[in-house]
C-alpha positions as CSV (number, residue, x, y, z in Angstrom):
1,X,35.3,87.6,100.5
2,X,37.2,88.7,103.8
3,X,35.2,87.0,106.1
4,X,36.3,83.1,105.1
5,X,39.9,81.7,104.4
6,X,38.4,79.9,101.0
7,X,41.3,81.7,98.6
8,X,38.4,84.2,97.0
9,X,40.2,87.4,97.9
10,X,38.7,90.9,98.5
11,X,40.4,93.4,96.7
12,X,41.0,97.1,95.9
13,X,40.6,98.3,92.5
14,X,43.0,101.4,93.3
15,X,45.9,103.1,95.4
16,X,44.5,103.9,99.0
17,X,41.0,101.8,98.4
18,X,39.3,101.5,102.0
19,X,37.1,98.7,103.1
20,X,35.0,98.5,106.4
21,X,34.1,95.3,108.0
22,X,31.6,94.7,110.9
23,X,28.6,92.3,112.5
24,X,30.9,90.3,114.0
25,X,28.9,90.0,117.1
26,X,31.2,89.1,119.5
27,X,29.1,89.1,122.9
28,X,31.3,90.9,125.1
29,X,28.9,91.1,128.6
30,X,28.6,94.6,129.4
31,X,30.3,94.3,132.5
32,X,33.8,93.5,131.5
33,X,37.1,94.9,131.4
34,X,38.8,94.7,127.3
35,X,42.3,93.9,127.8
36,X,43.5,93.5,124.3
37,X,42.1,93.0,120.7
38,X,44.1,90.9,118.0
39,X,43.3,90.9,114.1
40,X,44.5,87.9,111.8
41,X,44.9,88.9,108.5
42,X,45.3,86.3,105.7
43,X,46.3,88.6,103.2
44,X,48.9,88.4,99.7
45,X,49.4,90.8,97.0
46,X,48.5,89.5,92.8
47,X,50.5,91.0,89.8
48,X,53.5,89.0,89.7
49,X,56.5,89.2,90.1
50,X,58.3,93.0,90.1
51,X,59.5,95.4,92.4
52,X,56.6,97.3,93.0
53,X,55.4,97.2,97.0
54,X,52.1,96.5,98.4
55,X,50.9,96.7,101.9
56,X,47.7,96.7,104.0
57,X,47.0,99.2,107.1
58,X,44.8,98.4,109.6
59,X,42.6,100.4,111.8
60,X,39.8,100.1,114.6
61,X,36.6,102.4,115.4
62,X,34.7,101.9,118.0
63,X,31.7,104.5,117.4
64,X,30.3,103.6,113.9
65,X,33.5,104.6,111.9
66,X,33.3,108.0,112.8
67,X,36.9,107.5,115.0
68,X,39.6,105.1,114.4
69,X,42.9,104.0,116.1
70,X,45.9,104.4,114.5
71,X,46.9,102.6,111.6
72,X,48.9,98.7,112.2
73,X,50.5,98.3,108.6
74,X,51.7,94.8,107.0
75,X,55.3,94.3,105.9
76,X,55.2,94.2,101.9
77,X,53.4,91.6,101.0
78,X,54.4,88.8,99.0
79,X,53.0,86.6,96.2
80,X,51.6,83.8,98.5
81,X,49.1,84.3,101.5
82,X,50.8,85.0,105.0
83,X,48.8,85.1,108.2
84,X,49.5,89.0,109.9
85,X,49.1,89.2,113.1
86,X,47.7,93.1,114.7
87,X,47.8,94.0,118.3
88,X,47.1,90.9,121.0
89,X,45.8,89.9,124.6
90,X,47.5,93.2,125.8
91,X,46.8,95.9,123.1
92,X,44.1,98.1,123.2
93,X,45.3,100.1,119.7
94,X,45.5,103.1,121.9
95,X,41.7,103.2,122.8
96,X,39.9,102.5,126.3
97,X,37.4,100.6,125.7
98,X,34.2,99.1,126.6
99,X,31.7,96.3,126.0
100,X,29.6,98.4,124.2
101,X,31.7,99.4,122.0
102,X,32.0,95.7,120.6
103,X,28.3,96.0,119.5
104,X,27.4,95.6,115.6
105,X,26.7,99.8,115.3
106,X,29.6,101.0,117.1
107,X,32.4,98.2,115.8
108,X,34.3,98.6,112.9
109,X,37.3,97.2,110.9
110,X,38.8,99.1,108.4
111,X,41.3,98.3,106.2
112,X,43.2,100.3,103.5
113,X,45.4,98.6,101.1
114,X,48.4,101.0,99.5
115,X,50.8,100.1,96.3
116,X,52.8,101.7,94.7
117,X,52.4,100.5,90.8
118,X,50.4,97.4,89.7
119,X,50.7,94.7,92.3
120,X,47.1,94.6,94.3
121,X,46.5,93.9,98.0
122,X,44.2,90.9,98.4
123,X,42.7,89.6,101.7
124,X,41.8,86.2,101.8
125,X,40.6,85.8,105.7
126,X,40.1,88.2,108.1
127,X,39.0,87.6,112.6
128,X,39.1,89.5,115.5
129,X,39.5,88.5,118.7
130,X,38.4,90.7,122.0
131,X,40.4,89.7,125.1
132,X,38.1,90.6,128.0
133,X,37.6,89.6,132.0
134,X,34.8,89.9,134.4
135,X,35.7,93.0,136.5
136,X,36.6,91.8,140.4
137,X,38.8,89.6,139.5
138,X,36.6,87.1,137.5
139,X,38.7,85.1,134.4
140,X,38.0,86.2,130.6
141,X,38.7,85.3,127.4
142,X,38.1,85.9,123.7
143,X,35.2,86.0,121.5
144,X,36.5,84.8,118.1
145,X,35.3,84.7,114.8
């Protein structure tokens, strides 16, 4: 339900509940240089009002899920969906990478949602975008989805 901003939310059943998200066959041509990645997350938290908190982290792999980048968490999230914005046309999340690693196998989104009493992290939409440019000095862009 993560893949399409239609307000039918994925969701965790407990504390620390992981979900990985790939195919999102972005087409990044072998040659080029990745500048930056961003991730949009349309994301709330259910349960009513209270004082419990609930947030999402947000983490890259770029070999299968057998390595990440370190974690990008949301403020607490509120009752209503907000659009979170990760990284950008300049962040790399700490990784050098390379076209390949923007391939179905090796890609992966992984994202951990964390309360602390009954109020559940829900994700409504979720894209990635790969800022990339033709090496000598070509222009790039993003592949979206």
């Amino acid at each position: 339900n993560a893949y399409t901003s239609d307000g039918s939310y994925a969701q965790g059943s407990a504390f620390g509940t992981e979900h990985e998200y790939s195919v999102f066959s972005f087409g990044v041509p072998d040659t080029n240089q990745i500048l930056g990645i961003e991730v949009k997350m349309e994301a709330d938290r259910s349960g009513g009002a209270g004082v419990d908190v609930a947030t999402i982290d947000v983490s890259l792999s770029w070999d299968g899920g057998s390595s990440y980048t370190s974690m990008k968490t949301t403020p607490t999230l509120g009752e209503s969906d907000v659009i979170y914005t990760f990284g950008g046309s300049g962040d790399t999340w700490g990784h050098t990478w390379t076209a390949s690693e923007f391939s179905n196998s090796n890609f992966r989104l992984k994202v951990v949602g964390q309360s602390d009493g009954s109020k559940v992290p829900e994700i409504d939409a979720l894209r990635v975008r790969v800022y990339h440019q033709a090496t000598g000095g070509g222009s790039g862009g993003g592949g979206e989805i």
